[in-house]
N, C-alpha and C positions, 0 to 999 in steps of 0.2 A: 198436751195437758189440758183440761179442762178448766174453761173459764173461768169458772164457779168455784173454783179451789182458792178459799180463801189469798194463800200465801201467794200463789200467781197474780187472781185480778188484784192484789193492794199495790204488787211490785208492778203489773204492767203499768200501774196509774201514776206509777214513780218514774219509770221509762218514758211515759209520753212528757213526764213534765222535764224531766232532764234531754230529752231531746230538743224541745221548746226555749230551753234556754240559753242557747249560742248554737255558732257554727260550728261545721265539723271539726275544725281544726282547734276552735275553744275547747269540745267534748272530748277528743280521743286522747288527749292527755292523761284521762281519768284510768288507761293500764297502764301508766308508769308508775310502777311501785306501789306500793299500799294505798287503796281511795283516800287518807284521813281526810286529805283536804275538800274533797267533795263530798263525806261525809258532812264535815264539817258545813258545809256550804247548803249542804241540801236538809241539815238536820232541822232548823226553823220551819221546814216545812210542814200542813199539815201531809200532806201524802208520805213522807218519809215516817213520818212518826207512826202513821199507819202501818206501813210496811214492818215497822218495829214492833209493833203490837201484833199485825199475823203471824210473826216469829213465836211472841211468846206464849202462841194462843195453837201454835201447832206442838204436838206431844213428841212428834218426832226427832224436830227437830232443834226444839225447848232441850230433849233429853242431851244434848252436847255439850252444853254448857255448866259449870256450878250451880246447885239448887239456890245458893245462898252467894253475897259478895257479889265481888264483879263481875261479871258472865264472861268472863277469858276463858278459853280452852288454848295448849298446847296443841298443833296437829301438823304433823310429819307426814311429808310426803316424799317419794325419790329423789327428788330435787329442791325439798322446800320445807325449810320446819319453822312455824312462825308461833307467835300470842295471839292467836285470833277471836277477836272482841265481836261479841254478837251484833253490838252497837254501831259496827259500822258494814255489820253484812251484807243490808241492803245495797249498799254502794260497790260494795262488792261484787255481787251477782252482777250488776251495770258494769262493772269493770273488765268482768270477763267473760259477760258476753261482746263486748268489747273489743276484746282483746281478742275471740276468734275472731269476729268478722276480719279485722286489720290484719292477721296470719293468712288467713283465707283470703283475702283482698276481697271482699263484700262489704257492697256502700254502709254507711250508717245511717239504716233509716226504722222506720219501726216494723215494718214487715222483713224482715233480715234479723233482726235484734229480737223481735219475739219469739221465736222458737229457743232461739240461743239462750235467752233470759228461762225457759219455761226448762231449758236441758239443765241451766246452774241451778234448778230448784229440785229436781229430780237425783243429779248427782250428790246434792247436799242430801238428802233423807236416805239415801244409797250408802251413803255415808256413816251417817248417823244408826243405820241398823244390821250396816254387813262390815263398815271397816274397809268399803272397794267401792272405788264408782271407773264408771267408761268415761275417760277424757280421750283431749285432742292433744296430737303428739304432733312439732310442731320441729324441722331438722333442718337446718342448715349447712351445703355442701359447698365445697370450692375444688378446682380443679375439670368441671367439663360445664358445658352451656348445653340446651336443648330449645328447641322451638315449639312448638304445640305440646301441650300437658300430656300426659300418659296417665289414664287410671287402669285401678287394677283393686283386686279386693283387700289388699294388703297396704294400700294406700295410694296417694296423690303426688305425682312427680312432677314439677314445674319450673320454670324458668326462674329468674328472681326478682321476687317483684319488691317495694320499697317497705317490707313491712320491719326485716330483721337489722338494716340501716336506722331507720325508725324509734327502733324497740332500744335498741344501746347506743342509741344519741350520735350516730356514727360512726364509733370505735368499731364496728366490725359489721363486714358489709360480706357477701356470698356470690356465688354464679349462679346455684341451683337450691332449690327446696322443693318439700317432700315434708305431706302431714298425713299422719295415720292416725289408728286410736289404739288405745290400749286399756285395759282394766287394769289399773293401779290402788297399790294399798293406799290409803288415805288415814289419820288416826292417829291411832295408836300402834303402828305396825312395830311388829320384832325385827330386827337385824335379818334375818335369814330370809324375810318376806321385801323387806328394802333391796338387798343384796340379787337375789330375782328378779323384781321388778326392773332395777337397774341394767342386769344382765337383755332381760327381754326389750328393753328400752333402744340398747346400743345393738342389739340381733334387728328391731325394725331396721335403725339406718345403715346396717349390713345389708340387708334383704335387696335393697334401692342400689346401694352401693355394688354388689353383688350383678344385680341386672346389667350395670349399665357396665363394666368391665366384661362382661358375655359379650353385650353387645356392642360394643366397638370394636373398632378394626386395632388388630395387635401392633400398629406400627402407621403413625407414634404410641406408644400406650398411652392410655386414659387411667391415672391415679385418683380415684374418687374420694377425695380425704371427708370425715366430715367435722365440723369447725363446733356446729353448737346443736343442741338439744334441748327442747325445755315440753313443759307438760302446761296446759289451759286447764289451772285448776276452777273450780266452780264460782270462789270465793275470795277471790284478789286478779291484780294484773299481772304485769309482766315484772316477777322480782327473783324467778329463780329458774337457772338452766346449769346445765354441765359439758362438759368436753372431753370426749375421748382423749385418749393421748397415742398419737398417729402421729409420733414423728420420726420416726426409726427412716422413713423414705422421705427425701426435699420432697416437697409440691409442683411437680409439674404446672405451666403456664393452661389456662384453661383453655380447653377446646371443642369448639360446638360438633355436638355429633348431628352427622349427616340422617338424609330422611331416611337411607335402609339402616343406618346406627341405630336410629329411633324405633324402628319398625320390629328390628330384632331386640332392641331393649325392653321394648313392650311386650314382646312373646317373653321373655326372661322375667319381666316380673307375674306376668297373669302366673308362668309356671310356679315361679319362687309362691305364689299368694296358694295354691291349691295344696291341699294338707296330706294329700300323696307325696307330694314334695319333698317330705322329712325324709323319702329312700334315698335323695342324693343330695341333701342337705348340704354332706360336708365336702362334694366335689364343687358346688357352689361357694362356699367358704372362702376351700382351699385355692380355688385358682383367685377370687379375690386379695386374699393374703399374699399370695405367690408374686400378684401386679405391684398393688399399691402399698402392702404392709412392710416388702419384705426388701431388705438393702443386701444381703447376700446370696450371690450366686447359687450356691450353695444351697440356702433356705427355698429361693425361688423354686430351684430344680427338687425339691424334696417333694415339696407343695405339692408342684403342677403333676408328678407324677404320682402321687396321693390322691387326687382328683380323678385322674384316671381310674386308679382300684378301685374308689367309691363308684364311679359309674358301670364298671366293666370288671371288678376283680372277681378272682377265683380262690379255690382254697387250696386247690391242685395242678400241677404246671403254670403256676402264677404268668412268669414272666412271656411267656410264647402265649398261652389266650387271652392276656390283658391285652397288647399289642395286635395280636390278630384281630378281636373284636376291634378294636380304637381303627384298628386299620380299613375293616370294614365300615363304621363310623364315615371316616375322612375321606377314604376315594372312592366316590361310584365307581368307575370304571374296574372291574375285574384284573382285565391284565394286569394293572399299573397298582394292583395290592400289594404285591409280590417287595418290590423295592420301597414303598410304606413301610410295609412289615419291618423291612432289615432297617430300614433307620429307624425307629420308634424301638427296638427293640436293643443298639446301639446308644440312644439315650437312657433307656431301662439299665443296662448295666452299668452305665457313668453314674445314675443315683444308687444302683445296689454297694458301688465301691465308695462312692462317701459317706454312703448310711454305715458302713460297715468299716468305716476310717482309714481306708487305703488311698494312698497318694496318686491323685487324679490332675494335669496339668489344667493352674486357673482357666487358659483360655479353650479348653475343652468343656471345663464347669459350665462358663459362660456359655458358651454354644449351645452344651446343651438345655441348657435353663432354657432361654429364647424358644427353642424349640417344642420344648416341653409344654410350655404356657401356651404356643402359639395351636400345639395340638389339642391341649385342654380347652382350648376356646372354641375350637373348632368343631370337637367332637359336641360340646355341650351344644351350639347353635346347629349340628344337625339333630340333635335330638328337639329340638325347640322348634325346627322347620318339616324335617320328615320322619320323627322318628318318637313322637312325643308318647306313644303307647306306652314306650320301654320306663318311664317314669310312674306308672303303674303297682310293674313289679316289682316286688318290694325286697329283693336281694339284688346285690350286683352283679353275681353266680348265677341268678336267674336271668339278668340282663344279658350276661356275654351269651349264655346258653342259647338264647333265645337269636342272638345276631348271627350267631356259628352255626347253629345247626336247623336253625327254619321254626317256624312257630306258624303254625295253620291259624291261630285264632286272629294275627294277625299278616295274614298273606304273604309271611315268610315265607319260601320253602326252603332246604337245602341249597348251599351254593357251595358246590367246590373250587374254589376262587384261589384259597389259600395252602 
């Protein structure tokens, strides 16, 4: 943003003087809940008062407020619907920029804080003239630890660092976080545009969730629950988040994934972040679901072998080239497809007989669930290590086709293996 923009240089000049006035641990109070109190604090100031005056002196974002009366606006967000008083904006925007750096773990200095200040002045007129701006999405996990960050385009996956202990005064603490962004209604949104928003909200911490279930090793499983979610709006701190509700499965004890866990988590999310990705979206999903959503045998084994079809179905001899291809998938070796084949094909029919309500003994259910999940993992992490072409195209039919009968474009040829 350019210096010279009114509404930025009155607030950066509000930034250096609230930086100036205590330590870090005096200032970062300022995202717990509503600024009032450091409005209140910083309003004797001239530079505040300033700041209040390039508000009403910009068209854009003067138009949000009442012409007349108190300058209150109502404004609803997926997480957040407040009285928000133009009067205490300015403390606002300090608040949350703020409030990312401390999600982000970045110092509080004013080279950190300026951009972040210049992004809440941008999303505010974003706001003000579309009803959307791009925030920071900010997720909290329990259930697995990791060592070194993982980025990816679809977001930032990290250890846990003391921001979300912090933020809810200790009542709730995490293993892992993960912050994306997302274009969020902001306003006056409809129910149907909320309702989306939300959906795409809890799909980000799927996406994460999703990776890191790929990439761990099947045994012990890794249950990736996630605890909180919240959105860095432009215009307050920390006062509003939500909670999936993931308790159908207890939570596994957390457990750190090892360097090839990471290594393949991180091939799983770059995959999950690239927009071909929607061709096998829901064998991502469904082995997720399958791990950590699902407490019956039963559901597990439905999942995992739904996962399957998504990656490798057909519309014709379903059950023999789902299995053939998966089996290609799983074992290089030729010889040793043969006996693949027959057991994948063996749990294939233990799910066609529960899909189809025939009496199947539990501890067969179980086995085959196990097995099922441990194939869908398997096959997903060869496609993520040698196989990532088939993510391309854009049917499953196309995928098996292409594993079964040779694909010159990518140095398939025919193998009669099976």
């Amino acid at each position: 943003m350019d210096r010279d923009d009114p509404v930025f240089s009155a607030h950066l000049r509000l930034l250096k003087h609230f930086l100036g006035t205590g330590s870090v641990e005096k200032l970062r109070p300022i995202v717990l809940g509503a600024p009032n109190a450091f409005a209140r604090q910083l309003s004797s100031t001239v530079v505040y008062r300033d700041s209040i005056r390039s508000l009403g002196e910009d068209v854009v974002i003067r138009s949000l407020f009442p012409e007349t009366g108190d300058p209150v606006r109502t404004v609803i967000s997926p997480v957040l619907g407040i009285g928000l008083d133009a009067r205490i904006l300015p403390a606002g925007f300090l608040a949350s920029a703020v409030l990312h750096a401390t999600i982000r773990d970045l110092p509080l200095n004013e080279e950190t804080l300026t951009p972040l200040l210049a992004g809440a002045i941008t999303q505010m007129r974003s706001i003000a003239t579309d009803g959307v701006a791009e925030c920071l999405v900010a997720i909290a996990f329990d259930g697995f630890t990791i060592g070194e960050p993982i980025e990816a385009s679809v977001g930032r996956l990290s250890a846990a660092t003391n921001a979300w202990p912090y933020l809810t005064s200790g009542h709730d603490t995490c293993s892992a976080e993960a912050t994306g962004t997302l274009r969020v209604h902001i306003g006056s949104p409809s129910q149907a545009d909320l309702f989306e928003d939300l959906r795409r909200l809890f799909s980000l911490a799927d996406d994460f969730r999703a990776a890191v279930v790929v990439g761990a090793e099947a045994d012990p499983p890794i249950r990736p629950i996630t605890k909180l979610v919240t959105i860095v709006h432009p215009y307050i701190g920390f006062i509003g988040m939500v909670s999936p509700n993931q308790n159908s499965v207890p939570m596994s004890a957390s457990r750190s994934l090892s360097a090839v866990e990471c290594e393949l988590t991180s091939a799983a999310l770059r995959t999950i972040s690239k927009p071909v990705t929607t061709n096998i979206a829901i064998a991502f999903s469904r082995i997720l679901s399958a791990i950590a959503d699902r407490a019956s045998p039963a559901d597990k084994l439905i999942d995992a072998v739904t996962a399957w079809e998504n990656l490798v179905g057909t519309s014709s001899e379903t059950s023999f080239r789902v299995c053939a291809a998966m089996a290609y998938l799983l074992e290089p070796a030729a010889e040793l497809r043969h006996e693949t084949l027959r057991s994948l094909r063996r749990i294939y029919q233990i799910r066609s007989k529960v899909v189809h309500g025939e009496q199947v003994p539990p501890d067969a259910v179980l086995n085959a669930s196990v097995s099922a999940i441990q194939a869908a993992q398997g096959a997903l992490r060869c496609v993520l290590l040698r196989h990532e072409w088939l993510v391309g195209l854009p049917t499953s039919e196309e995928r098996a086709n292409a594993l079964l009968l040779g694909d010159p474009r990518y140095g398939l040829p025919p193998e009669p293996s099976i």
